[in-house]
N, C-alpha and C positions, 0 to 999 in steps of 0.2 A: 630556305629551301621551299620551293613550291610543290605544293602538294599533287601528287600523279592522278591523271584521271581516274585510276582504277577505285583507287577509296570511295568514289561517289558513284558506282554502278550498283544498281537494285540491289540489295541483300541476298534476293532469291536467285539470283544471277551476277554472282561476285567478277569471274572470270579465273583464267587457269592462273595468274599471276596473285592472285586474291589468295587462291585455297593452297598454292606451293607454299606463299608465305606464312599460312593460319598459325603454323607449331611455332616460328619465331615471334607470332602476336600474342600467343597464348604464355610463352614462356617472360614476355613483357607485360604481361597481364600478372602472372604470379608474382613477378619482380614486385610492383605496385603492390599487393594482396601482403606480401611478408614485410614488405615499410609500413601500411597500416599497422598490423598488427601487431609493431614491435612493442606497442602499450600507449598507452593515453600519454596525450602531451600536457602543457600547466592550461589550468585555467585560472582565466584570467576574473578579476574582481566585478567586471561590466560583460555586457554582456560582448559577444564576435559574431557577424554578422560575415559571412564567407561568400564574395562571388565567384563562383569558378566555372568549369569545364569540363565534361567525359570526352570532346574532340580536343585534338593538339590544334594549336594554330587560334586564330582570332572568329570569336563568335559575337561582338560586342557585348563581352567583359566591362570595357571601359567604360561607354555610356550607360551601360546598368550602374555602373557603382558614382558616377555623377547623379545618375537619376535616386539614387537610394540615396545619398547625403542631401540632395535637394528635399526629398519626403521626410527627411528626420528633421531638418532644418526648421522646414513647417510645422511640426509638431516641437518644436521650441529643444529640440538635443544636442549636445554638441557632441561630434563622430571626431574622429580621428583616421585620417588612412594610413591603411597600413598596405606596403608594395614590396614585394621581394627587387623589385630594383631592376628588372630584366633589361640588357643593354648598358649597364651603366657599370664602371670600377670600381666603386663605389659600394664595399660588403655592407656598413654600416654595423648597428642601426645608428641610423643619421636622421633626423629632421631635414625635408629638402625646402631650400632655401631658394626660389628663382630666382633674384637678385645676382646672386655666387654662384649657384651650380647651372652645371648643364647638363643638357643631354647624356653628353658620354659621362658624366659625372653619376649620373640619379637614375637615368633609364628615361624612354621621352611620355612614358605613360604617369608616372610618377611627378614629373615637370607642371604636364597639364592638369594632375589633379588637386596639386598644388592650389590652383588660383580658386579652385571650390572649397577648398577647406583643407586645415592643417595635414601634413601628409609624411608622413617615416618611410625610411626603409630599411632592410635588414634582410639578409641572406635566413639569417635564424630567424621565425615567426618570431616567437616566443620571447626573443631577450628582446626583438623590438616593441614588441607590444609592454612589458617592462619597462625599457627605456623610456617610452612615450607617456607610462603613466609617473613615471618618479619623475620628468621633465614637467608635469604640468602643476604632480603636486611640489615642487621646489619652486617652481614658475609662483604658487598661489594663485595661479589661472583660475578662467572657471573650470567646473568641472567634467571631465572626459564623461559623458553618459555612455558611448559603446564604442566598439573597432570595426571599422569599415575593412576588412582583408580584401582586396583586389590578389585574387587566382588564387591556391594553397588547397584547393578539394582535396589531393592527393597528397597533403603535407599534414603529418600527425603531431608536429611540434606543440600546435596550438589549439585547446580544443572551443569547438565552434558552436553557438547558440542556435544560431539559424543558415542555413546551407542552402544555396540561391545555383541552380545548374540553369547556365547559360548557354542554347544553343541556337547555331543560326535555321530559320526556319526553313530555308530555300535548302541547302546542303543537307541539313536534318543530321543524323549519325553516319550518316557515308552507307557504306555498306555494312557497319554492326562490327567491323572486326578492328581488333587489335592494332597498334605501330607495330611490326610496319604492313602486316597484311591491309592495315582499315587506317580510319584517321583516328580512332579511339585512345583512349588514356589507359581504361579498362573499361570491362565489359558495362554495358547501358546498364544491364538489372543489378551490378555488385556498385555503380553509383546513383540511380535513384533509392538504395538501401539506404545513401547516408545523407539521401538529400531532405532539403522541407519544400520546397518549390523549384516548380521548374518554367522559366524563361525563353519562351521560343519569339525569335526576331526577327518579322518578316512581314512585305504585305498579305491582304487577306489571303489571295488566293495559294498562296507558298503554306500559311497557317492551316488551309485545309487538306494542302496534299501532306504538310508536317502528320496532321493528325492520323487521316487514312492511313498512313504506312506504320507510324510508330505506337497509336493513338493505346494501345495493347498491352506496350508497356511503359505507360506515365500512370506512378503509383502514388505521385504526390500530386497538392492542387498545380494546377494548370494557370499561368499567367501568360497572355500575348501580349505585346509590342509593338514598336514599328519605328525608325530612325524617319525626323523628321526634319530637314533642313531651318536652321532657325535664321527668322527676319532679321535679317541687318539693313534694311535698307540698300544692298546693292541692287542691283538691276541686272538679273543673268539673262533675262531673252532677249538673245540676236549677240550674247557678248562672243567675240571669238576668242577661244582658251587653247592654251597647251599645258592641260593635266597632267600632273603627276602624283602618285601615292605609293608610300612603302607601307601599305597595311595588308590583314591576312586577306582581304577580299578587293584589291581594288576596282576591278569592275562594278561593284557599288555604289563606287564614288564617281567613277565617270557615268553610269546610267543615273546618278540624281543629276549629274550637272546636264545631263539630255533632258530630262525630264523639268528642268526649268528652264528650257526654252537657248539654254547655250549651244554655242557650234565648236564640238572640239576638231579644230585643225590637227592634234594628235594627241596622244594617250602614251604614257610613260610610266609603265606598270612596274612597280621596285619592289624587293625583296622586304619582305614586312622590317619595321626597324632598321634597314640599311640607310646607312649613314651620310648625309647630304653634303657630299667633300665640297668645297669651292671651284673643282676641275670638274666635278659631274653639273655645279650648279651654270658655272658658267659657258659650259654647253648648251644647257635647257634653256640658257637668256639667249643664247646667239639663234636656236632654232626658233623661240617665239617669234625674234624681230624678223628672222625672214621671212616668218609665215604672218608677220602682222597679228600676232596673236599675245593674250596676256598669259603670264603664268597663274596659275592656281594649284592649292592642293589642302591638304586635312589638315584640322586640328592636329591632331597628333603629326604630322609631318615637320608643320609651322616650327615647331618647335624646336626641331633637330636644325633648321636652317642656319648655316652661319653669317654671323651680325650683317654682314655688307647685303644679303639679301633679302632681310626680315620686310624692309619697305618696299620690296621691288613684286613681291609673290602676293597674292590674293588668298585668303584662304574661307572656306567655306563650314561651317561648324553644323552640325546635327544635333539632337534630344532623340533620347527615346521618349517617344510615349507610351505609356503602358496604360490599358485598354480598363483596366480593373484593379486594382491597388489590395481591395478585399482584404483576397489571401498572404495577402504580404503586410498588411495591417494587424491580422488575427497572430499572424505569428511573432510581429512586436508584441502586441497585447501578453503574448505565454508568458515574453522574457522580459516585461515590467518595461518593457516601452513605449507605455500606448499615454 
């Protein structure tokens, strides 16, 4: 589902569509409020490192949690991810195998965190983070030092060490209000209560107008970012593309492929995680050749691609980089991971 303009108009000017809806976001706000609180979930032996979300939809989750297993990595830890699986049939908890599984198997977020390091999933947090440590200790592997959780803010199953809120800087919280008034999960100030940092992702100037409006209420440290297309040696300026992305932002993705110098002949904006049948792909092949253009599209798309077109699509990979590591260093340090 694509998200309605209205979610992203000023706070101090929601619109009449905003404030009709507020009692259905407020009453999805206590929904959330009485799932916390139904009590503490298990804790786990190592410590849980949580990336999530106050907005619905895609704020790059994903890159933070590649970017956070690459910074443990360096510091010599071995992480484990852990994914509810979104997208995938697949309840688990299951060790995702890319060899055997796919997409519609694992979920395609889960697929590509795979190739960064060992990666579960499991509808229940908890029995998979279980599973994942009685699998390493029967493995006599080395040792699980912490659980990487990709999304679960809102999920009490499991309780968490450190709690990483991820938002995109240009969109910010929308308008402040609740699904389905706002884009929200629940309200900003009942999840920066249970955050330790908070991730805003965007160029500088998106990071300045982030802060102007919200800057008021960020009550934990503050970390910036920035998605950076990483060198592979192709050569995107003057290349002609027909892009396409099923992620929560894909104008993103086509203003990097502008911004390196490519010419998209068209843009094929897909419903985040929708599924790249062989009838939709083989469309997207017959419109490049007319228009003499190559296909391209994301990471995470790559992956959903079926076999016959894995060689035929381009695809284009991003990094975050994060601006100051700091405060996300001090808060390993609390929980014995420094």
């Amino acid at each position: 589902m694509k998200a309605p303009a209205f979610w992203f108009r000023p706070r101090k000017r929601p619109g009449l569509k905003a404030r009709l809806l507020t009692p259905l976001g407020a009453l999805y706000a206590r929904a959330i409020r009485q799932r916390l609180a139904q009590g503490e979930g298990w804790r786990a032996p190592v410590p849980v490192i949580c990336v999530g979300n106050i907005n619905a939809g895609g704020t790059g989750k994903t890159p933070t949690v590649l970017a956070v297993i690459s910074r443990l990595h360096a510091r010599n830890k071995e992480p484990v991810i852990l994914s509810r699986g979104h997208g995938g049939a697949l309840g688990g908890p299951v060790e995702v195998d890319p060899r055997n599984h796919t997409a519609a198997d694992v979920g395609d977020e889960p697929l590509l965190a795979a190739a960064f390091g060992p990666t579960w999933i499991s509808r229940d947090r908890a029995a998979g983070a279980r599973a994942l440590l009685a699998a390493a200790q029967e493995e006599d592997s080395d040792e699980v030092d912490c659980i990487v959780m990709d999304d679960g803010l809102q999920n009490p199953d499991l309780i968490k060490d450190i709690s990483i809120v991820v938002v995109d800087a240009v969109k910010g919280f929308g308008n402040g209000r609740c699904i389905p008034a706002g884009p929200l999960r629940e309200p900003v100030k009942a999840g920066m209560a249970r955050a330790d940092l908070l991730l805003s992702i965007g160029p500088q100037s998106a990071q300045e107008r982030f802060v102007a409006e919200w800057g008021s209420d960020i009550t934990v440290p503050h970390l910036r970012g920035q998605l950076e297309p990483l060198k592979t040696g192709m050569e995107w300026k003057g290349a002609k593309l027909l892009a396409f992305a099923g992620i929560g932002h894909p104008g993103k993705f086509f203003a990097t492929l502008r911004s390196l110098g490519a010419t998209l002949a068209r843009c094929e904006a897909l419903e985040d995680h929708q599924p790249l049948s062989p009838a939709l792909m083989t469309r997207l092949e017959h419109e490049a050749s007319v228009l003499g253009a190559q296909l391209v599209t994301t990471e995470k798309d790559a992956v959903r691609l079926p076999p016959d077109f894995r060689r035929k699509v381009l695809t284009l990979p991003v990094r975050l980089i994060v601006e100051d590591w700091g405060p996300f260093d001090a808060a390993l340090a609390r929980v014995g991971l420094d």
